[in-house]
N, CA, C and O of each residue as an XYZ file, in Angstrom:
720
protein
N     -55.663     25.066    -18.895
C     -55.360     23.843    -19.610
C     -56.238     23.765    -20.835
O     -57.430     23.891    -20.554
N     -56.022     23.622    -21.900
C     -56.473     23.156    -22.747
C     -57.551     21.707    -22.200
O     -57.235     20.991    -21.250
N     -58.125     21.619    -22.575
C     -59.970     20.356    -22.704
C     -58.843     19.433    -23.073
O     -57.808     19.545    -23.730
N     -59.687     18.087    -22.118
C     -58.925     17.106    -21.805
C     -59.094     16.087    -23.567
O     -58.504     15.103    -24.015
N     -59.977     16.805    -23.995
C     -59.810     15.662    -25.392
C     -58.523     16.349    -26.177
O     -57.652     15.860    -26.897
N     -58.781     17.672    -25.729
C     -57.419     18.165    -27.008
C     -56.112     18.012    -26.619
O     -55.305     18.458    -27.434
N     -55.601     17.465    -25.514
C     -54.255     17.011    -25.312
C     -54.266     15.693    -26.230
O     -53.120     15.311    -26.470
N     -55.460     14.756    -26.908
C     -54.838     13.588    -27.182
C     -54.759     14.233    -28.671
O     -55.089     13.433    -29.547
N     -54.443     15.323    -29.054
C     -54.117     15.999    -30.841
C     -52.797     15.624    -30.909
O     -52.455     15.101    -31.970
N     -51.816     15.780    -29.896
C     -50.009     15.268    -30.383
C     -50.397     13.840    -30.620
O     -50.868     13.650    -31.741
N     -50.301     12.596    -29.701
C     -50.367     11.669    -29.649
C     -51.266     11.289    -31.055
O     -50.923     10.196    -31.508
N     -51.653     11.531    -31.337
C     -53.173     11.215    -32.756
C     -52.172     11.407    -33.949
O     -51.585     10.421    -34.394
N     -51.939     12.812    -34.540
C     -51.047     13.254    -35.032
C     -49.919     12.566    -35.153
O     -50.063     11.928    -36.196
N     -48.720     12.284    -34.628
C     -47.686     11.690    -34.285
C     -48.024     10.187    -34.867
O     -47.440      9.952    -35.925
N     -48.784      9.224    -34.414
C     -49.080      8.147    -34.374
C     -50.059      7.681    -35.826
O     -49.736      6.683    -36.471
N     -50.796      8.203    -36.068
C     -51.663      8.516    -37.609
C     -50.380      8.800    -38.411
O     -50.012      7.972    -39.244
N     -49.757      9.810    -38.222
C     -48.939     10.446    -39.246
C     -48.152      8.989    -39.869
O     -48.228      8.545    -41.015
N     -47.379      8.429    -38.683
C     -45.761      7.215    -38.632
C     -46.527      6.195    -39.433
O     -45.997      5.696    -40.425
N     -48.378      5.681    -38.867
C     -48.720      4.846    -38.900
C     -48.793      3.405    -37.966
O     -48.246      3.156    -36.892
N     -49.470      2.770    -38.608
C     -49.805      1.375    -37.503
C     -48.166      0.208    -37.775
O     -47.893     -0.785    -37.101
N     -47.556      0.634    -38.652
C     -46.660     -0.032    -38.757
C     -45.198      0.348    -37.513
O     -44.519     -0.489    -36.918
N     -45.111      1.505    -37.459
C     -44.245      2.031    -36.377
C     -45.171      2.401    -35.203
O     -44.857      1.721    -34.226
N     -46.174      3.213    -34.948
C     -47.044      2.790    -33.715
C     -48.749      2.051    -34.247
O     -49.753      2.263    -34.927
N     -47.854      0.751    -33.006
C     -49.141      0.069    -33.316
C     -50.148      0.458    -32.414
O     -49.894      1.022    -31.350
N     -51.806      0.045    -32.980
C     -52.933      0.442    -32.700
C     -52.873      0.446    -30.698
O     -53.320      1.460    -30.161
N     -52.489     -0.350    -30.056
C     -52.418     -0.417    -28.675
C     -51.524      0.716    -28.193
O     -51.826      1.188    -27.097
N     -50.309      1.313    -28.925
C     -49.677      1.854    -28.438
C     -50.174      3.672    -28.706
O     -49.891      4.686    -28.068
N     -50.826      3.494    -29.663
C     -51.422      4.955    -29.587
C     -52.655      5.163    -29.094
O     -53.095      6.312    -29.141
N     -53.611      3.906    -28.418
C     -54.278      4.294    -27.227
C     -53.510      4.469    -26.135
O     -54.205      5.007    -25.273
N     -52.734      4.333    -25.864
C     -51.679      4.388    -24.546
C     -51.076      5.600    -25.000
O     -50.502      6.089    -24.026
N     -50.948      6.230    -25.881
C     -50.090      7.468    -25.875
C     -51.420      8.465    -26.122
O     -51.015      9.590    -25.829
N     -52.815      8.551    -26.527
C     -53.748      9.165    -25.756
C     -54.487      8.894    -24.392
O     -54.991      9.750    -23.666
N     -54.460      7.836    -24.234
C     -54.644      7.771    -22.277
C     -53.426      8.625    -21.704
O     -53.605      9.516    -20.873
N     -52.210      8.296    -22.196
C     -51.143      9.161    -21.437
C     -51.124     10.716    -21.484
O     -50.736     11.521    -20.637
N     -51.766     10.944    -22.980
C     -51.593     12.572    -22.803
C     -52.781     13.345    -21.897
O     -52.737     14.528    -21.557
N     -53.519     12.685    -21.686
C     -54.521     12.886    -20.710
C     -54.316     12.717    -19.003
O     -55.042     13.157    -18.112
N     -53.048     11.909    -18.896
C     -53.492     11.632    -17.565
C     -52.870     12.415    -16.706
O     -53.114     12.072    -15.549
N     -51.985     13.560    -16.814
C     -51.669     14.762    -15.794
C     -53.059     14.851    -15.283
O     -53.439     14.634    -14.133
N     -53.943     15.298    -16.589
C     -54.882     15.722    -15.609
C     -56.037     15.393    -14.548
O     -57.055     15.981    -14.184
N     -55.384     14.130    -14.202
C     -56.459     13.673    -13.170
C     -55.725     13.974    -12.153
O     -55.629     13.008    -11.395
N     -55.090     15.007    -11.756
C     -54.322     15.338    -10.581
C     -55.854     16.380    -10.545
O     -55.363     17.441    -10.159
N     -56.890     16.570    -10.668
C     -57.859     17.481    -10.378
C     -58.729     16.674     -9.362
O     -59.650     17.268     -8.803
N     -58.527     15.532     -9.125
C     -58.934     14.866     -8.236
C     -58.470     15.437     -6.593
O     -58.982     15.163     -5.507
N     -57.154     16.438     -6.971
C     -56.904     17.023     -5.546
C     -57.840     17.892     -5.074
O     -58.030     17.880     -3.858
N     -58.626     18.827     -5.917
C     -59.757     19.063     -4.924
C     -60.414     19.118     -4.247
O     -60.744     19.975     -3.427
N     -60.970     17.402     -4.692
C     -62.084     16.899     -3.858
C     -61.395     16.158     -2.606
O     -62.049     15.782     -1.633
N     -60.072     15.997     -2.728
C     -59.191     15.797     -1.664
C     -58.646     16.965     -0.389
O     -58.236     16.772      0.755
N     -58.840     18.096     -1.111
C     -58.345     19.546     -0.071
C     -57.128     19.844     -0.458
O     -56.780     20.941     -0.020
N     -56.192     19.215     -1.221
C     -55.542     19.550     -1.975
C     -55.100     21.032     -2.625
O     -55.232     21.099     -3.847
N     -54.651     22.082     -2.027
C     -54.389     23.217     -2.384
C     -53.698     23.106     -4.113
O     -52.955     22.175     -4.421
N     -54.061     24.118     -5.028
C     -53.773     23.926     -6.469
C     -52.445     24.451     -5.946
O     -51.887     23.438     -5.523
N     -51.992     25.034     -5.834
C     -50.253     25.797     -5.393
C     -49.173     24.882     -5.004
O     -47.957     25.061     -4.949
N     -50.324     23.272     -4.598
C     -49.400     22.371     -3.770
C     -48.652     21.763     -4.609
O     -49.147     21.878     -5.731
N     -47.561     21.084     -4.620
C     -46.758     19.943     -5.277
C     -47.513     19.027     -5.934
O     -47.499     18.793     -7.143
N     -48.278     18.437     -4.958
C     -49.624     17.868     -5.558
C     -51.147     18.145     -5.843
O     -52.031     17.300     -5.701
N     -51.287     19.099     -6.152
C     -52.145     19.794     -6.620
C     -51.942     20.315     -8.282
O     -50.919     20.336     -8.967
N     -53.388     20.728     -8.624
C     -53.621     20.702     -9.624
C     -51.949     21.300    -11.302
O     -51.437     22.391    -11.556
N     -51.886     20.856    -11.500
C     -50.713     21.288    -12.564
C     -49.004     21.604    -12.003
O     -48.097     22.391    -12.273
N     -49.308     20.208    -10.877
C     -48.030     20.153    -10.066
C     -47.444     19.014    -10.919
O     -47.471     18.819    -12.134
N     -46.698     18.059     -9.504
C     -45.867     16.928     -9.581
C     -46.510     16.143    -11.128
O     -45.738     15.693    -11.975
N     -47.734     16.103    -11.246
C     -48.240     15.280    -12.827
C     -48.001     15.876    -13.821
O     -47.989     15.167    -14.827
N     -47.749     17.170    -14.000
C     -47.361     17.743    -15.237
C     -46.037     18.012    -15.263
O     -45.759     19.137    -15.678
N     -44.734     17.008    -14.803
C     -43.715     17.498    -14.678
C     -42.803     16.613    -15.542
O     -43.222     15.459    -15.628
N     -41.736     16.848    -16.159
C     -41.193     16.005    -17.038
C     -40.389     14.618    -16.132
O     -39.581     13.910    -16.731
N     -40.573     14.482    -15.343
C     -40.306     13.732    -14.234
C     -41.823     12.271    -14.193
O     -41.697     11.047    -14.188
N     -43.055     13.102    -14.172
C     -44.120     11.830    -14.304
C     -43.882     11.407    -16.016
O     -44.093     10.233    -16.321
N     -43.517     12.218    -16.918
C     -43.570     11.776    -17.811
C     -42.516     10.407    -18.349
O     -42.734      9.546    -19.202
N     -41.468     10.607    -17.567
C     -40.095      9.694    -17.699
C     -40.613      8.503    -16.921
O     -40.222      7.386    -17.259
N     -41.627      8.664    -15.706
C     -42.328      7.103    -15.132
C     -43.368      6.759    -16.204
O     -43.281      5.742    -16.892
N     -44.238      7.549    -16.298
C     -44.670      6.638    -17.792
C     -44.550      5.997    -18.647
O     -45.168      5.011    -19.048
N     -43.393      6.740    -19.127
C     -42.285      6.231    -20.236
C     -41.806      4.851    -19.585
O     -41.816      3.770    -20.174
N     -41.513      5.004    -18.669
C     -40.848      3.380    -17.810
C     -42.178      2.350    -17.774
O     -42.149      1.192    -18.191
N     -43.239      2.953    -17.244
C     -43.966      1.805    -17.766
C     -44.139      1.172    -18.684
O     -44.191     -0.033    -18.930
N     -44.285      2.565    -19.507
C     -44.756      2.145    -21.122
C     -43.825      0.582    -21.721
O     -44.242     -0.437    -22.273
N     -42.031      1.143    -21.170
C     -41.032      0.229    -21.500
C     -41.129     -1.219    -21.086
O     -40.680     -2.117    -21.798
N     -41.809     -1.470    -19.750
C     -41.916     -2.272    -19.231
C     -43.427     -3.092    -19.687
O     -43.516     -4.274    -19.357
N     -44.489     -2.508    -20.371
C     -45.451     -2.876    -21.108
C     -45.079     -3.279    -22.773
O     -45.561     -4.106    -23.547
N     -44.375     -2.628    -22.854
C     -44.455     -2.661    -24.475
C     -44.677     -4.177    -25.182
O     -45.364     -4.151    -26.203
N     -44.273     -5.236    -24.836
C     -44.887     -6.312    -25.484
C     -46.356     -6.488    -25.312
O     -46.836     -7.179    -26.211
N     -47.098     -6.127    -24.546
C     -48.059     -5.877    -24.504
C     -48.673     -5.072    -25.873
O     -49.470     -5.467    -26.724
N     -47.915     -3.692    -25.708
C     -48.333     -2.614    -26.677
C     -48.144     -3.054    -27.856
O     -48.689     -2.604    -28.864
N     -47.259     -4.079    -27.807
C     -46.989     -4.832    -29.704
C     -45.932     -3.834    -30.304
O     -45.810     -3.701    -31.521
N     -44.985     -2.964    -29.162
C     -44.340     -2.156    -29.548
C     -42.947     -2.554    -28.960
O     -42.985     -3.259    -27.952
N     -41.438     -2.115    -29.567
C     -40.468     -2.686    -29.022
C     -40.045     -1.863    -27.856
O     -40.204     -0.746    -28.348
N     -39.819     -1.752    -27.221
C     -39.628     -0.825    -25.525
C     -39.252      0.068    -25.719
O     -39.529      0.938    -24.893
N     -38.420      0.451    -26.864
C     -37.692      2.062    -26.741
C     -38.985      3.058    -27.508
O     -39.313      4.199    -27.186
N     -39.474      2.326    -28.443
C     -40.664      2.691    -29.024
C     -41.596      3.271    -28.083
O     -41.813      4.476    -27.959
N     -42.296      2.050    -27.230
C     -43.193      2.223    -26.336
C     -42.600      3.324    -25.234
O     -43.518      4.077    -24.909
N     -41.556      3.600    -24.669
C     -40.977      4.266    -23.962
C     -41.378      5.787    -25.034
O     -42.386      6.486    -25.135
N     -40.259      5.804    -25.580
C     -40.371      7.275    -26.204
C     -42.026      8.209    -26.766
O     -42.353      9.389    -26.638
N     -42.685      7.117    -27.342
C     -44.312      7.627    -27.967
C     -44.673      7.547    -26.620
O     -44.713      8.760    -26.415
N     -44.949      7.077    -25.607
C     -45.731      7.683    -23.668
C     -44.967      9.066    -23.587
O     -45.286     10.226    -23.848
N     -43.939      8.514    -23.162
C     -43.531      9.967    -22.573
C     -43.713     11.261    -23.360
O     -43.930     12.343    -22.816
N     -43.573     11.013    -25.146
C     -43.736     12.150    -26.011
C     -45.062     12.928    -25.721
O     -45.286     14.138    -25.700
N     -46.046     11.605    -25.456
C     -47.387     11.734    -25.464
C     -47.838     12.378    -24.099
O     -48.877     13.031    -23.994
N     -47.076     12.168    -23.197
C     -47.403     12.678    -21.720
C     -46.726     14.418    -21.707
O     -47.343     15.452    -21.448
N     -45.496     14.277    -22.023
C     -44.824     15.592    -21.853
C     -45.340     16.684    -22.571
O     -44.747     17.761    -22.515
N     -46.752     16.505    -23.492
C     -46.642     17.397    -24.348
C     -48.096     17.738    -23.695
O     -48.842     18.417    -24.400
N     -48.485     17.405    -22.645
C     -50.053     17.584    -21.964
C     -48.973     18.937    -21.160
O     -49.374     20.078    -21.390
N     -48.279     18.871    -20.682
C     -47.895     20.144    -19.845
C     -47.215     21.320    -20.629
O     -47.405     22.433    -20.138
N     -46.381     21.252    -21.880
C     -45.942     21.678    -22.681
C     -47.090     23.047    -23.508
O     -46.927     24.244    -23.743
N     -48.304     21.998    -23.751
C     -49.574     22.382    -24.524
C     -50.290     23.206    -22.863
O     -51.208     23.972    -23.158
N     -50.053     23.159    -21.527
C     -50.568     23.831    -21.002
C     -49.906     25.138    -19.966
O     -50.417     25.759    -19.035
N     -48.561     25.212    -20.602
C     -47.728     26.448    -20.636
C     -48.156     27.325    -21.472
O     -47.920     28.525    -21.329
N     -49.080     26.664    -22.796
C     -49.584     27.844    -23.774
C     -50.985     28.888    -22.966
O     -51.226     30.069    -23.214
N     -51.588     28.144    -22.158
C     -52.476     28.466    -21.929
C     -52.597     29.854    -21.004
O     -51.741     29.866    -20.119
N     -53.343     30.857    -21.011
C     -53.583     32.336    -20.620
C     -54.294     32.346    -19.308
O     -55.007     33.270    -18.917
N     -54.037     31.217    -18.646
C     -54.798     30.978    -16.692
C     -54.506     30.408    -15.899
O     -53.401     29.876    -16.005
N     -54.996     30.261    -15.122
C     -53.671     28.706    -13.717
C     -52.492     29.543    -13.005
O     -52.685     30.713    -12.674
N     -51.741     29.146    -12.869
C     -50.586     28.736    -11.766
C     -49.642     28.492    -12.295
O     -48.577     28.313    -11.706
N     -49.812     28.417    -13.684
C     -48.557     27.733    -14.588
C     -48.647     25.952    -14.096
O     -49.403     25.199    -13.482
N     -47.034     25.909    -14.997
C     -46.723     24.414    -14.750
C     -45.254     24.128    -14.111
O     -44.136     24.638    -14.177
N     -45.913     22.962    -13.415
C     -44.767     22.588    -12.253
C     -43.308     21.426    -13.367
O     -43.078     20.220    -13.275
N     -42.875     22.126    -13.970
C     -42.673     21.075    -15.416
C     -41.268     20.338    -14.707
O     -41.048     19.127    -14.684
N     -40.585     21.184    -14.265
C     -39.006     20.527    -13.380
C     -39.280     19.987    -11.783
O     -38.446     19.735    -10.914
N     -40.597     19.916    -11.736
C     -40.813     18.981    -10.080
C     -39.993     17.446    -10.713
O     -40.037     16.933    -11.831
N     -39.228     17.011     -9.377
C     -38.798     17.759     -8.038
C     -37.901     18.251     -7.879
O     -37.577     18.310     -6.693
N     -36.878     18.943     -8.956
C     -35.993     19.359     -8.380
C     -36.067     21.139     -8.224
O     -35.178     21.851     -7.756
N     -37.636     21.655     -8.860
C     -37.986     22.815     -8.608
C     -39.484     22.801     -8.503
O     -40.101     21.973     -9.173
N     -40.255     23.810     -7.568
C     -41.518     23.428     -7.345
C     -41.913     25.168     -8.230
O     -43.064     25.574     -8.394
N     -41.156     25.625     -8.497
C     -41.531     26.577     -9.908
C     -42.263     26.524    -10.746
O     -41.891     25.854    -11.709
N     -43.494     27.103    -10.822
C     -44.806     26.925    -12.010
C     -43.975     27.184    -12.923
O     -42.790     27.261    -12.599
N     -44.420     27.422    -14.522
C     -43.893     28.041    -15.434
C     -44.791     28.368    -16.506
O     -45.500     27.392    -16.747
N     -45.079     29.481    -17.345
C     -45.332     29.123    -18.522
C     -44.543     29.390    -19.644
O     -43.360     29.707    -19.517
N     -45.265     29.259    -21.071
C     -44.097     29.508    -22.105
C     -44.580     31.564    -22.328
O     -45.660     32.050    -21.992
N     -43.928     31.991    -22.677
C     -43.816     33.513    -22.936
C     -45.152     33.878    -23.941
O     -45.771     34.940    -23.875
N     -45.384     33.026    -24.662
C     -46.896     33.005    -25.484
C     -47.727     32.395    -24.972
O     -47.768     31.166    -25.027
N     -48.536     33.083    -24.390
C     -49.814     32.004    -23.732
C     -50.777     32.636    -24.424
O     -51.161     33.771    -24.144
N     -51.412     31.651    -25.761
C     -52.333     31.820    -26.983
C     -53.300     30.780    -26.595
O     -54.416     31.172    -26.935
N     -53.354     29.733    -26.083
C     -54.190     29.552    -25.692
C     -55.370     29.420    -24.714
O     -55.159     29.114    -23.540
N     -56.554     29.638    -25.161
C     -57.483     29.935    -24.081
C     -57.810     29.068    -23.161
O     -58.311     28.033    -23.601
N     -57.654     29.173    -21.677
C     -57.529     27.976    -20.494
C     -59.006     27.697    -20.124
O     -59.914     28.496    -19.897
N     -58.997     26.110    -20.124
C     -60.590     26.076    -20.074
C     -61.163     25.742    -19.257
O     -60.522     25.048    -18.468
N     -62.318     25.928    -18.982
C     -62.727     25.823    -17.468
C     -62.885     24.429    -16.225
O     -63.464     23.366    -16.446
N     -62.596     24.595    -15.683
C     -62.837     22.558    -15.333
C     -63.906     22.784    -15.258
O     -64.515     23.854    -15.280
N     -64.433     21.091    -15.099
C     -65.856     20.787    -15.296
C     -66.363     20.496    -16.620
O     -65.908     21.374    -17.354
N     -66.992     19.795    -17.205
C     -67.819     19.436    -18.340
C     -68.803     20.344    -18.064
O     -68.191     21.412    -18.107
N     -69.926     20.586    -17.811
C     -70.885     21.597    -18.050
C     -70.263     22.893    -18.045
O     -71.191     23.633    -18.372
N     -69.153     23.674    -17.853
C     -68.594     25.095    -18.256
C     -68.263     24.798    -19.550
O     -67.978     25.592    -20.447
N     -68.326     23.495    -19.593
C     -67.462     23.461    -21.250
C     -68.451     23.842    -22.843
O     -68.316     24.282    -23.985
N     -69.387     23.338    -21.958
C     -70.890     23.841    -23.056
C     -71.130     25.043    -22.792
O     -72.303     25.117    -22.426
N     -70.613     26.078    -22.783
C     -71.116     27.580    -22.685
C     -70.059     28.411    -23.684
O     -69.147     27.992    -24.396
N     -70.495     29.581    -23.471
C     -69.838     30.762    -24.719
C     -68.320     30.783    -24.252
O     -67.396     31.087    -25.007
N     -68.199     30.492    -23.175
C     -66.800     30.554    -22.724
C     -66.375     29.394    -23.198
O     -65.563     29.582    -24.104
N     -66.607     28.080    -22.939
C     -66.389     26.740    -23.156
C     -66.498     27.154    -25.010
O     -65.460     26.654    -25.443
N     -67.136     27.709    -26.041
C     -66.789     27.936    -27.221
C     -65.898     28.427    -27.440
O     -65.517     28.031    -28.542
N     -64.920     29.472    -26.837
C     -63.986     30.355    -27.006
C     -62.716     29.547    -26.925
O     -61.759     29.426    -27.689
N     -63.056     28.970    -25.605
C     -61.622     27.612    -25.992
C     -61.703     26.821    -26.707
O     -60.679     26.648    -27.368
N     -62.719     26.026    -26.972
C     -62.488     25.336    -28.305
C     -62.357     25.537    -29.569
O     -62.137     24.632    -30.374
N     -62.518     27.110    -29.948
C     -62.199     27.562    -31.224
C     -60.963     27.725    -31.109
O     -60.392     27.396    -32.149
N     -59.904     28.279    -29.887
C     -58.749     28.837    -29.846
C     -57.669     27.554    -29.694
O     -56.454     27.698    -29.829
N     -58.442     26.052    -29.337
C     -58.388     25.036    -29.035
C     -57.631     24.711    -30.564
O     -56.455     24.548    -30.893
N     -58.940     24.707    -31.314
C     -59.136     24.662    -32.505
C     -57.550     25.170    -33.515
O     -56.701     24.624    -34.220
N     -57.798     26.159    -33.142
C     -56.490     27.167    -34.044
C     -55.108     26.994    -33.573
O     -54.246     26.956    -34.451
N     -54.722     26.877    -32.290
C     -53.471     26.858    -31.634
C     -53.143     25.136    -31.329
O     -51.959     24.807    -31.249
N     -54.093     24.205    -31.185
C     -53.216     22.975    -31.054
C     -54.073     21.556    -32.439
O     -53.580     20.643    -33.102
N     -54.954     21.897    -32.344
C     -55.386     20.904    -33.941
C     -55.073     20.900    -35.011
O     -54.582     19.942    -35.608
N     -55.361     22.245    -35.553
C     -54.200     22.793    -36.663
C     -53.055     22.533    -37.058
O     -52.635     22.195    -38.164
N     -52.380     22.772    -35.738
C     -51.183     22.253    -35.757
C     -50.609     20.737    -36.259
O     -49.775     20.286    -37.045
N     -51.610     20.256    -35.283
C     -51.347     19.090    -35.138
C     -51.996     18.458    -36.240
O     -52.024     17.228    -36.204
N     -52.203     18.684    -36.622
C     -52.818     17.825    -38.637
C     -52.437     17.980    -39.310
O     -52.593     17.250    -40.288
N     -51.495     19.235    -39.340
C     -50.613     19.800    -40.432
C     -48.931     19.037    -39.634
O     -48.057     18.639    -40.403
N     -48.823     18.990    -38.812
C     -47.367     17.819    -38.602
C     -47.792     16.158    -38.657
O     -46.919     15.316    -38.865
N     -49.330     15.749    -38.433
C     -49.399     14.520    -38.822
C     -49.386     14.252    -40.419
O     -48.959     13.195    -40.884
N     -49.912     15.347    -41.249
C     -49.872     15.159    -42.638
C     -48.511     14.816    -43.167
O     -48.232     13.802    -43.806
N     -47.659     15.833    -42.808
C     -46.534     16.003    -43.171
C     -45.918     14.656    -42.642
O     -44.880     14.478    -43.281
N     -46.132     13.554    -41.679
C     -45.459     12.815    -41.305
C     -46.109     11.737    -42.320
O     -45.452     10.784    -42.739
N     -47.135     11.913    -42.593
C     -47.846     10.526    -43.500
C     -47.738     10.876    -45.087
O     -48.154     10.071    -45.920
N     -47.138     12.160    -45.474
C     -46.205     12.313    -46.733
C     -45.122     12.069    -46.579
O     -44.634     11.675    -47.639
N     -44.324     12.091    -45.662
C     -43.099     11.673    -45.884
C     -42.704     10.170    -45.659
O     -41.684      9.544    -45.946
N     -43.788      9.845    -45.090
C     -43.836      7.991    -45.406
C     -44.782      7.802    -46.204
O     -44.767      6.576    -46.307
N     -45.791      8.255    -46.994
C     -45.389      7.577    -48.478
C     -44.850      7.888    -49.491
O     -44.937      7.250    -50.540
N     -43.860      9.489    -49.232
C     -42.858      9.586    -49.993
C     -41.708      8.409    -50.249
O     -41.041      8.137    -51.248
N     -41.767      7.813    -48.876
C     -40.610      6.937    -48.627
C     -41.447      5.481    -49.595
O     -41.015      5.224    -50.719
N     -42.250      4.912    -49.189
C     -43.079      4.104    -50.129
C     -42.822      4.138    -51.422
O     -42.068      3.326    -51.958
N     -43.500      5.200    -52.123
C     -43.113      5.261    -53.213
C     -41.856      4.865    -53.960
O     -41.755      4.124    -54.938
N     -40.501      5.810    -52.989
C     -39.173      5.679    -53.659
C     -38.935      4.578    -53.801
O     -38.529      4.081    -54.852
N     -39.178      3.908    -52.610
C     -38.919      2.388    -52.392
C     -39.391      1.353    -53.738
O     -38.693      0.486    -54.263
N     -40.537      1.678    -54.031
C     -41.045      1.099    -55.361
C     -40.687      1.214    -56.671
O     -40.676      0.399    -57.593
N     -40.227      3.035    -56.550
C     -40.070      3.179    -57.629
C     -38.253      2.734    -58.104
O     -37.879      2.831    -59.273
């Protein structure tokens, strides 16, 4: 898996890019809490929780299935979020689905359980460029813990600043016209 801060790069990206006018400030903390929260299925550990299991580590939570209940919350929050429900619906789930998506890239694990329940099939994507990082916070401060965050670095930040840019030029491209 990619380090639990760098799943919130879509959600940041995405939401920076549109702005506070299409996602508001509540709703893109909720779409980085969401891209984060597959991974507290690591809590099965300390439970006995086999990683291979359904519910175990990069199972049932990384599946486009938790992401569509999110999304339902999100829908069912959204006045809250100051967002209109299809809004709040679509930026969660975008924001959730792309924590398992971003950890099909990764080169370790078990894969991802992405079609639970109607398949308990790991998967990854055919490029796995990025470097899988170790659980635990203290592995994360070591030469290994550097290696993913540089590769961290190159394969999902990058990215992701160069599609938020592009989203915050093309709305104030739109600005502009509008003025001009």
């Amino acid at each position: 898996m990619p380090t639990i801060l760098t799943h919130a790069a879509v959600p940041l990206a995405i939401g920076l890019g549109l702005g506070s006018k299409v996602i508001p400030r509540r709703l893109l903390i909720a779409g980085v809490v969401a891209s984060a929260c597959p991974d507290f299925d690591v809590v099965a550990f300390k439970l006995g929780i086999a990683y291979a299991d359904a519910f175990g580590h990069r199972g049932a939570s990384h599946s486009i299935a938790f992401a569509l209940l999110l999304g339902l919350i999100a829908l069912l929050c959204a006045p809250w979020l100051r967002a209109g429900r299809w809004q709040a619906s679509g930026f969660v789930f975008v924001a959730t689905v792309s924590h398992p998506l971003l950890d099909m890239f990764t080169n370790g694990g078990l894969g991802v359980a992405l079609f639970w329940p109607l398949s308990d099939l790991r998967v990854f994507w055919p490029w796995q460029v990025i470097e899988v990082s170790p659980i635990g916070v203290s592995r994360i401060f070591s030469e290994r813990g550097l290696a993913v965050l540089l590769s961290e670095l190159r394969w999902v930040w990058l990215p992701s600043a160069l599609v938020g840019l592009s989203l915050f030029l093309a709305r104030l491209r739109a600005v502009l016209k509008v003025r001009a």
